[in-house]
Phi, psi and omega in degrees: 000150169288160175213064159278150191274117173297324194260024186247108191240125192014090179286359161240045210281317195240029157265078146242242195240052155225332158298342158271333168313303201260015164283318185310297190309314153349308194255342173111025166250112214228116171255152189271017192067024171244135171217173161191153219257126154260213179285122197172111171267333255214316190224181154247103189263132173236121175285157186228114162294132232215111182328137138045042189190148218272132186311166184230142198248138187228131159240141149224149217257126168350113173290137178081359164283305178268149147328178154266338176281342185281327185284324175296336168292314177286313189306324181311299210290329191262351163260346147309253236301320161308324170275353164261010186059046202241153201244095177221159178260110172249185192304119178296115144322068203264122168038050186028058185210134202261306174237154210219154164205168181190126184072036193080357150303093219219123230237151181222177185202150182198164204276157174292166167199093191310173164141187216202166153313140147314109186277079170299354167272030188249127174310333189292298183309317174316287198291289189304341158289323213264304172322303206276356207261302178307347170259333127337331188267315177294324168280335213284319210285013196241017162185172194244145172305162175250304199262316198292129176291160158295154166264103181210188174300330179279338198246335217223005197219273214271312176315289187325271179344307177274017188259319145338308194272325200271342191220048152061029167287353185277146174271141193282348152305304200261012219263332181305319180276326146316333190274301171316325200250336170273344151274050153203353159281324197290345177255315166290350167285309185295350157289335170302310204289258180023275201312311209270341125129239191247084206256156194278133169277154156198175197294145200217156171279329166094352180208035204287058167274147203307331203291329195238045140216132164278135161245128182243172179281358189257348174091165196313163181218132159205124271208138166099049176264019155333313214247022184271159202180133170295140171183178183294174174290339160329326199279000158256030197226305168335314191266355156287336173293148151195200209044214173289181208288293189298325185283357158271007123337281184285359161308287186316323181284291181314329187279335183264344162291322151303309189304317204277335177294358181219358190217133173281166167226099152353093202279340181301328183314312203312306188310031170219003178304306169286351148306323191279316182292326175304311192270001137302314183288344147324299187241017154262313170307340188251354187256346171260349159306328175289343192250013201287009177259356162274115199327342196265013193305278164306352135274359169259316167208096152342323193257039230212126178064022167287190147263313164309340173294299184311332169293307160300335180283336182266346167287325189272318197290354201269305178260011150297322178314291179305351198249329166281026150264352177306144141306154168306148179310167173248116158278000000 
């Protein structure tokens, strides 16, 4: 389960770059003084160059979100997807241990791995994404998280909200009206659900965006299962769509042409698409509010607790309403 801690203040405060060397160094990993910070807000990654060895990437994982059982969870299931010849990167077994700690740290290492954007307007990348996501999927179905929460209206819809509400992040000009229109997109998700009935959970990549896939001449590779969580399956097909209404139609149709050559898919899921997006946008405003006391917070993003954000956010949440009253895309 998460267990983030409210009083735990700028938790990478002593995570500098000589303290990821001699974290390295710890496990029997000797860095070359090349260190380079990549992109991550949530946690901190680094590619690292490695004495008379090919660089290595160390992440450390936010102190107090995950368990150690919870991260040892994600790591099992994505070296399962690996032993299946599924093309994703897991955590390297360093003196036959996947996660490590050092100063109160607690740090993993994976092999570099290159690769490029998607070309998500082509159909083809689309059908061939759509293939590796159902066998991601086919494994996901043969056992269930423990440790992990599920994505659903409670964790990702209703906490969030009260978490938001309960520690004044709304400005008391908009709050009345904020209050309102996110308890009444959180009432068109459960209508959602509803319509969409008793739909099947499984292990999910959970964040499954064009950004957390590399393509190579060899097709996707995908990275990044921090964020992995039992839910339907929708919720790793979704977040490939964008632009209009018809051209995610025809998307969702390249992406289940593939998907379907190796996973059935349940067409009752389409009724959560815009449930699921309602409720990210949800628990993306409460995941940067939880994190607004780490300094890199408020510099990645500034426009964040204005007042116009908040304004946009009740415009958005507004024409989710209308739209999870829509029929659902047609599969």
């Amino acid at each position: 389960m998460t267990t983030d801690n409210p009083d735990t203040v700028h938790p990478y405060a002593a995570l500098g770059p000589d303290c990821v060397l001699d974290a390295l160094d710890s496990i029997g990993l000797y860095g070359d003084g090349r260190l380079l910070a990549l992109n991550s807000y949530e946690n901190r990654v680094y590619q690292v160059g490695i004495e008379d060895s090919q660089p290595l990437v160390a992440k450390f994982y936010r102190p107090g979100r995950w368990s150690d059982a919870a991260i040892l969870e994600e790591h099992a299931f994505v070296a399962e997807l690996a032993e299946r010849e599924i093309p994703v990167v897991p955590a390297l077994a360093v003196n036959g241990r996947t996660l490590h700690e050092y100063q109160g740290y607690r740090f993993s290492v994976f092999p570099r791995h290159g690769g490029r954007a998607p070309e998500l307007g082509d159909p083809a990348v689309l059908e061939w994404t759509g293939r590796f996501i159902a066998r991601i999927h086919e494994a996901g179905k043969l056992a269930a998280y423990k440790e992990r929460p599920a994505i659903d209206p409670a964790t990702f819809g209703a906490e969030p909200r009260d978490y938001l509400l309960a520690n004044n992040f709304i400005p008391p000009e908009l709050l009345a009206a904020w209050s309102s229109v996110s308890e009444q997109a959180l009432d068109g998700v459960r209508r959602c659900y509803d319509r969409a009935g008793d739909v099947a959970t499984l292990r999910l990549h959970g964040d499954c965006h064009g950004g957390n896939v590399l393509w190579t001449d060899a097709g996707p590779h995908f990275v990044d299962f921090d964020d992995s969580r039992m839910g339907p399956a929708i919720q790793d097909l979704w977040m490939m769509l964008s632009g209009e209404r018809h051209e995610q139609v025809r998307q969702m149709g390249d992406i289940l042409a593939g998907y379907e050559d190796f996973c059935d898919f349940d067409s009752r899921e389409m009724h959560l698409v815009e449930a699921l997006r309602t409720l990210r946008l949800i628990h993306y405003s409460a995941w940067i509010a939880r994190r607004w006391d780490d300094p890199a917070f408020p510099v990645a993003f500034p426009w964040f607790n204005t007042q116009r954000y908040w304004q946009d956010r009740i415009l958005e949440l507004r024409e989710q309403i209308a739209l999870m009253d829509e029929a659902p895309l047609p599969v």
